[in-house]
KEKE-3310 file (N, C-alpha, C; in steps of 0.2 Angstrom, whole numbers, plus 5000, padded with zeros to 4 digits):
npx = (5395:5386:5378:5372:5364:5355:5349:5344:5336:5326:5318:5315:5306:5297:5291:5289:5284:5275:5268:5261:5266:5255:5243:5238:5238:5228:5226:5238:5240:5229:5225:5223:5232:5246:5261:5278:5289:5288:5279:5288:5284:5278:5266:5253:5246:5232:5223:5207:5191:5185:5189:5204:5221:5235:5252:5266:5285:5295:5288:5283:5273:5264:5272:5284:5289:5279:5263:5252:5255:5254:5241:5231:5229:5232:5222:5219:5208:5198:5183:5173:5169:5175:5183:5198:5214:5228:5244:5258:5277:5289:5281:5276:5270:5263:5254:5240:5230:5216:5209:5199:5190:5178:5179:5191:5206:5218:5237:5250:5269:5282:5276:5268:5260:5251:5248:5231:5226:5212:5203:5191:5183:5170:5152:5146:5132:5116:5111:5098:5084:5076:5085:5096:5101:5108:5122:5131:5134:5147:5164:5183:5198:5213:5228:5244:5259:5273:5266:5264:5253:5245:5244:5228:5219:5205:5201:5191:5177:5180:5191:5206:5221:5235:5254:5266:5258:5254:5247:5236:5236:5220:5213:5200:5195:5191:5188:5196:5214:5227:5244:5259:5255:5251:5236:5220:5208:5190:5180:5193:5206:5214:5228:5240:5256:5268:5283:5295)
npy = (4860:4849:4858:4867:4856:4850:4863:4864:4854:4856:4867:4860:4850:4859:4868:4863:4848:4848:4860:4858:4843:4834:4843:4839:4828:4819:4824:4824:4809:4807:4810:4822:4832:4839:4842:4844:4847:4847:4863:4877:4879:4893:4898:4889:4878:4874:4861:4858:4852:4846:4847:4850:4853:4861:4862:4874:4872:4879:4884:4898:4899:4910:4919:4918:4930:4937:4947:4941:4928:4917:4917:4912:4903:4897:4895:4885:4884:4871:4871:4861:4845:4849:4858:4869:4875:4881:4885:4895:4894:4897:4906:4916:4919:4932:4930:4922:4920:4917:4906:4902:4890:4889:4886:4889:4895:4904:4907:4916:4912:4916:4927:4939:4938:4949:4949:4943:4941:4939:4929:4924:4914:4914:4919:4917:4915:4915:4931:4935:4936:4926:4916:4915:4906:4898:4893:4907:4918:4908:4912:4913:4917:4925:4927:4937:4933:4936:4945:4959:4958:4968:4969:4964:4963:4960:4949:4945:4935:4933:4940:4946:4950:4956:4952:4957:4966:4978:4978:4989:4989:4984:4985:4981:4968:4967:4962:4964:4969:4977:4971:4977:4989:4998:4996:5001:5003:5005:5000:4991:5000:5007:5013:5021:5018:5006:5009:4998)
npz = (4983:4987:4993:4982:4974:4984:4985:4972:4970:4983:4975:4962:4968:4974:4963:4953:4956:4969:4963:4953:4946:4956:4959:4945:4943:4938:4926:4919:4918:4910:4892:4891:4893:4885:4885:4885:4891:4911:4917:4925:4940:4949:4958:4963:4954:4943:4933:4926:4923:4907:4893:4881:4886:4878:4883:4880:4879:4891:4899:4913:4928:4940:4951:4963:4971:4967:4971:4981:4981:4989:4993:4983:4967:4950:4938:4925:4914:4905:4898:4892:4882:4869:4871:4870:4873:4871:4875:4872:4867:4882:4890:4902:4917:4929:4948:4952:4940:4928:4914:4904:4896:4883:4871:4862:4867:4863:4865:4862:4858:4869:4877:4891:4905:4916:4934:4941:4930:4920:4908:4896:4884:4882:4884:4902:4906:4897:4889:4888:4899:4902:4899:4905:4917:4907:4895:4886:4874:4863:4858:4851:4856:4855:4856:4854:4846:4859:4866:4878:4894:4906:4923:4932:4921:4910:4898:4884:4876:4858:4857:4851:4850:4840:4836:4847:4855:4869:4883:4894:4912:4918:4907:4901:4886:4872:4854:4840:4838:4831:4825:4838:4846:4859:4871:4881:4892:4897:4888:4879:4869:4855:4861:4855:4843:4842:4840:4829)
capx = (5392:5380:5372:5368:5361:5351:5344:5339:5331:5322:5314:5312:5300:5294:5291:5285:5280:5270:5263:5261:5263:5253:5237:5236:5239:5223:5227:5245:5240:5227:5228:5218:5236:5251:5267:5286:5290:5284:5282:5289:5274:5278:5261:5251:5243:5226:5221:5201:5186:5186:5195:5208:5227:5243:5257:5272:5291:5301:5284:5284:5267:5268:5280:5287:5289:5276:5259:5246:5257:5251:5232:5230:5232:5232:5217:5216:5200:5195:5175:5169:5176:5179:5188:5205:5218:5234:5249:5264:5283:5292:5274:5277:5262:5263:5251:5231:5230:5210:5209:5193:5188:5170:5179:5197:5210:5226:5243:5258:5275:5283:5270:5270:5255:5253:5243:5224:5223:5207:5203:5188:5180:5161:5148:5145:5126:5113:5109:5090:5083:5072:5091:5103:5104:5110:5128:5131:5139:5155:5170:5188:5202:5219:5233:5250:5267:5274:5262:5262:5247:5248:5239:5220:5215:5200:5200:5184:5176:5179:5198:5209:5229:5243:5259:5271:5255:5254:5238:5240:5234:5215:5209:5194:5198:5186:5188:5201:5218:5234:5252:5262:5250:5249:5228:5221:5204:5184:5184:5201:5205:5220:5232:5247:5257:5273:5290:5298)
capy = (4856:4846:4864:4867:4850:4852:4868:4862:4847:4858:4870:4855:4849:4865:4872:4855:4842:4851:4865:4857:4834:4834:4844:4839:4819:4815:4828:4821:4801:4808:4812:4829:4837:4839:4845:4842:4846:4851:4869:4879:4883:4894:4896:4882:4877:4869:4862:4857:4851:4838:4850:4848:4859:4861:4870:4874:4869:4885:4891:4899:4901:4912:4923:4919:4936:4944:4949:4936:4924:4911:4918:4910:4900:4898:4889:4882:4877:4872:4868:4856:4841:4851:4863:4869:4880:4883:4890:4893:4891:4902:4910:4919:4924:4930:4928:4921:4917:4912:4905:4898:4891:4885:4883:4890:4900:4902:4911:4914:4911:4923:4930:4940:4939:4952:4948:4944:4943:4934:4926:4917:4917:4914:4923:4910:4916:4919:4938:4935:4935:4918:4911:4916:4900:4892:4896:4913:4917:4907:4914:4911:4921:4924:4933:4934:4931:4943:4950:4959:4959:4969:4969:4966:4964:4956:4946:4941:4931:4935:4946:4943:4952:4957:4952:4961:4972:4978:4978:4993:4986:4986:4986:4975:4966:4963:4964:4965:4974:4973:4968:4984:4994:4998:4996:5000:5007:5000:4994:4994:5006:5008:5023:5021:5011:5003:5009:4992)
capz = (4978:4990:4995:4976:4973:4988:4981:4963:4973:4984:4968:4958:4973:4976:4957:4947:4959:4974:4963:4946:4946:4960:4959:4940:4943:4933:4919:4918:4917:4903:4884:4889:4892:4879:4885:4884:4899:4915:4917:4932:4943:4958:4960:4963:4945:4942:4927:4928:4918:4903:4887:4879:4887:4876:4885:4874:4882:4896:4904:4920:4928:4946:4952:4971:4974:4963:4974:4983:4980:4995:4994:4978:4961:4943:4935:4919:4913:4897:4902:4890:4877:4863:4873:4869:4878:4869:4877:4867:4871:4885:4891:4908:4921:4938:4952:4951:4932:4926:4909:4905:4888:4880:4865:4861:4870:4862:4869:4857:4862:4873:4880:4898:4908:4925:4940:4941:4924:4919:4902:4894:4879:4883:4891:4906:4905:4892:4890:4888:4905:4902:4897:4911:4917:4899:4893:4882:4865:4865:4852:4853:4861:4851:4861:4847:4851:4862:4870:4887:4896:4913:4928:4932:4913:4907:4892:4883:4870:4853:4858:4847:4849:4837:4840:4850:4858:4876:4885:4901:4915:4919:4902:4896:4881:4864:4847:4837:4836:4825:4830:4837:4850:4865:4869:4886:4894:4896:4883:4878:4862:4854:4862:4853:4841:4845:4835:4829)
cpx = (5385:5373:5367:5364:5355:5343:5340:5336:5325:5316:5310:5305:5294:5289:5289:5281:5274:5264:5260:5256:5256:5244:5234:5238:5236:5225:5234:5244:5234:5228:5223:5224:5243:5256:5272:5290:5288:5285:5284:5285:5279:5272:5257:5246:5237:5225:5213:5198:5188:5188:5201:5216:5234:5246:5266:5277:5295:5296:5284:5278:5268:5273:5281:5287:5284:5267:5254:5249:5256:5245:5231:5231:5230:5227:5216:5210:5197:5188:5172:5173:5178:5181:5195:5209:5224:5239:5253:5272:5285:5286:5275:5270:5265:5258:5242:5228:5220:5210:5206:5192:5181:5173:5188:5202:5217:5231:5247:5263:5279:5282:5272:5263:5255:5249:5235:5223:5216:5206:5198:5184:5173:5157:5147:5138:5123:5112:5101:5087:5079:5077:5097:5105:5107:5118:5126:5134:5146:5158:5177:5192:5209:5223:5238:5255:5269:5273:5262:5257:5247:5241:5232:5216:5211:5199:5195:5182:5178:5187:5201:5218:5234:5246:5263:5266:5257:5248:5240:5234:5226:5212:5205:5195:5192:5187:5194:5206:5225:5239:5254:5257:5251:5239:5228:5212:5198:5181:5189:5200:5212:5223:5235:5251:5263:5279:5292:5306)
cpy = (4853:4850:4863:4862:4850:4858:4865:4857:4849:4862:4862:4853:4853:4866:4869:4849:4843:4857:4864:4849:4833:4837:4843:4833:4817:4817:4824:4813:4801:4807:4818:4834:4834:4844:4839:4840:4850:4858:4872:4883:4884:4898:4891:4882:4869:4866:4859:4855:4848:4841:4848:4853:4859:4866:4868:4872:4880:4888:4891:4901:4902:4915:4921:4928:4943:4943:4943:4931:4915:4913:4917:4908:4900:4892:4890:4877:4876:4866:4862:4852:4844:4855:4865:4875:4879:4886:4888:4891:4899:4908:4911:4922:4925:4927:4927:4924:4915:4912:4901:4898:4886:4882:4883:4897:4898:4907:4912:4916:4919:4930:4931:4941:4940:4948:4947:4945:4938:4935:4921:4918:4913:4917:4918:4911:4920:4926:4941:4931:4928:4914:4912:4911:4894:4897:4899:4910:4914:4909:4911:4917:4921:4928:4929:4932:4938:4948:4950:4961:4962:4968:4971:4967:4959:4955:4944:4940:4936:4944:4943:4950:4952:4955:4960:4968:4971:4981:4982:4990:4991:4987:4978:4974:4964:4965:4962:4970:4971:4974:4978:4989:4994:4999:4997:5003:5001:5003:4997:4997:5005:5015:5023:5016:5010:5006:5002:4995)
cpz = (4981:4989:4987:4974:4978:4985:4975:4968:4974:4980:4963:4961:4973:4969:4953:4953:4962:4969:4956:4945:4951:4958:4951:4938:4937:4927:4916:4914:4911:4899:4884:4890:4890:4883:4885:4889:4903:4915:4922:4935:4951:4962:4959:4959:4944:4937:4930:4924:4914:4895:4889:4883:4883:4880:4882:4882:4886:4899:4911:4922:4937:4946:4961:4977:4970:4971:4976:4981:4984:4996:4988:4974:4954:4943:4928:4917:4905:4897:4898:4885:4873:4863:4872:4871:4876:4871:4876:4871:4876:4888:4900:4913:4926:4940:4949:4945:4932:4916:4910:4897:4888:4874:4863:4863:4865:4865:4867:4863:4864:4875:4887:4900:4916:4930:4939:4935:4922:4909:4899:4886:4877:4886:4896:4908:4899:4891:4890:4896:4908:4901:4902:4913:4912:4899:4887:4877:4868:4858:4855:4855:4858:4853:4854:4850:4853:4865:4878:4888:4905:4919:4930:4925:4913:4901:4888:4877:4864:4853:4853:4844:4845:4840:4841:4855:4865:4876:4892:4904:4919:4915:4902:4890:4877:4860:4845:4837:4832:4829:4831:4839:4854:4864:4878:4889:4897:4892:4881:4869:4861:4856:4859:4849:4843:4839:4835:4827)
residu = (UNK:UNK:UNK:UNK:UNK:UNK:UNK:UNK:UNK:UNK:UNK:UNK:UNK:UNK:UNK:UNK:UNK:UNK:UNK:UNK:UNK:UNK:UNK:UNK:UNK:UNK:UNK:UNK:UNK:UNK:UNK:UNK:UNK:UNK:UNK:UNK:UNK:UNK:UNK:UNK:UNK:UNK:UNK:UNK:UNK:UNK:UNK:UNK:UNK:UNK:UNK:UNK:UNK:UNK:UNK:UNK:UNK:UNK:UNK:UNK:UNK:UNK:UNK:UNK:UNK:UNK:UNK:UNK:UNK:UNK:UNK:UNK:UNK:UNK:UNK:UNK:UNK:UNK:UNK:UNK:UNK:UNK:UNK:UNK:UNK:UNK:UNK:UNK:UNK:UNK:UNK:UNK:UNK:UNK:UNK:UNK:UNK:UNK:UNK:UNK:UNK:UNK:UNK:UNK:UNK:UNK:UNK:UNK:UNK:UNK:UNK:UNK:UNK:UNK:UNK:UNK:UNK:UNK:UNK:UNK:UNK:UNK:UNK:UNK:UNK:UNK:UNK:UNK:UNK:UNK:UNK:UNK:UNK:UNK:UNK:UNK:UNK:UNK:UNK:UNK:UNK:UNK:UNK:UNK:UNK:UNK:UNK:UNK:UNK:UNK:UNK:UNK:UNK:UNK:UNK:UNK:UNK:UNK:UNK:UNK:UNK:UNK:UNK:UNK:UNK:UNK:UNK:UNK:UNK:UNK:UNK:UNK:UNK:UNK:UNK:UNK:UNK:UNK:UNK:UNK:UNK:UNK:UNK:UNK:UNK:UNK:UNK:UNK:UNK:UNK:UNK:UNK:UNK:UNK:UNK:UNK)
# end
């Protein structure tokens, strides 16, 4: 019984304090971040910048045993005030997460997101060579519920996710698709729909 006790002690420290309360103190003592409760981060979990973060109740962020697991971390950035980054309930990631918002990320509930996924929905420079140093088009980013996103994917402005898609890993993300696909490529396409 002790043992047991010992262990949950240990993860709790481990898994919320060291890799969550702790690097997200000022975020915490804020009103720029809304949760229930803390989520289970067995990667070490940034939040950053001066937007706004909801993250739904049962998230896991980090895998222990998924890849790069101690050469890197999870960052949440939502860059400016009027920022917002939504993440729904029971949303799963593995290892070295970026999600970056100009304006609006969302994440529906029980969502699986693989390794090295990146996510932002801005260009972070102008496209006209006299504007490179200004910020790009910014749009919003709308993953559905359900959605698995596998590894090494890029998501970008103006994406916007079905429920229950699956994204194969290495695709670049924009546009539009409908719930029930698999999508995958540069740029990603639909290959296939999903039997429900």
């Amino acid at each position: 019984m002790l043992k047991r006790f010992l262990l949950k002690t240990f993860f709790f420290l481990k898994f919320k304090v060291f890799n969550f309360i702790i690097p997200n103190l000022r975020y915490l003592l804020s009103k720029q971040l809304t949760l229930v409760r803390i989520p289970s981060c067995q990667q070490k979990t940034n939040i950053r910048d001066t937007g706004l973060v909801k993250i739904g109740n049962d998230c896991c962020f980090g895998y222990i045993y998924g890849g790069f697991h101690k050469k890197g971390c999870i960052e949440i950035q939502p860059r400016y005030k009027d920022a917002l980054i939504k993440i729904g309930i029971n949303v799963a990631t593995n290892n070295n997460i970026f999600i970056c918002a100009a304006r609006y990320i969302e994440i529906g509930d029980h969502s699986l997101i693989g390794q090295n996924v990146t996510k932002m929905d801005f260009e972070a420079h102008g496209v006209s060579p006299g504007k490179r140093r200004e910020l790009g088009e910014i749009r919003s980013v709308i993953i559905g519920k359900n959605v698995w996103i596998g590894n090494n994917v890029t998501i970008l402005k103006n994406a916007e996710l079905g429920d229950n898609t699956i994204v194969a890993a290495g695709a670049v993300v924009t546009g539009k698709f409908p719930a029930n696909v698999i999508i995958g490529g540069v740029p990603a396409k639909t290959i296939k729909k999903i039997d429900c």
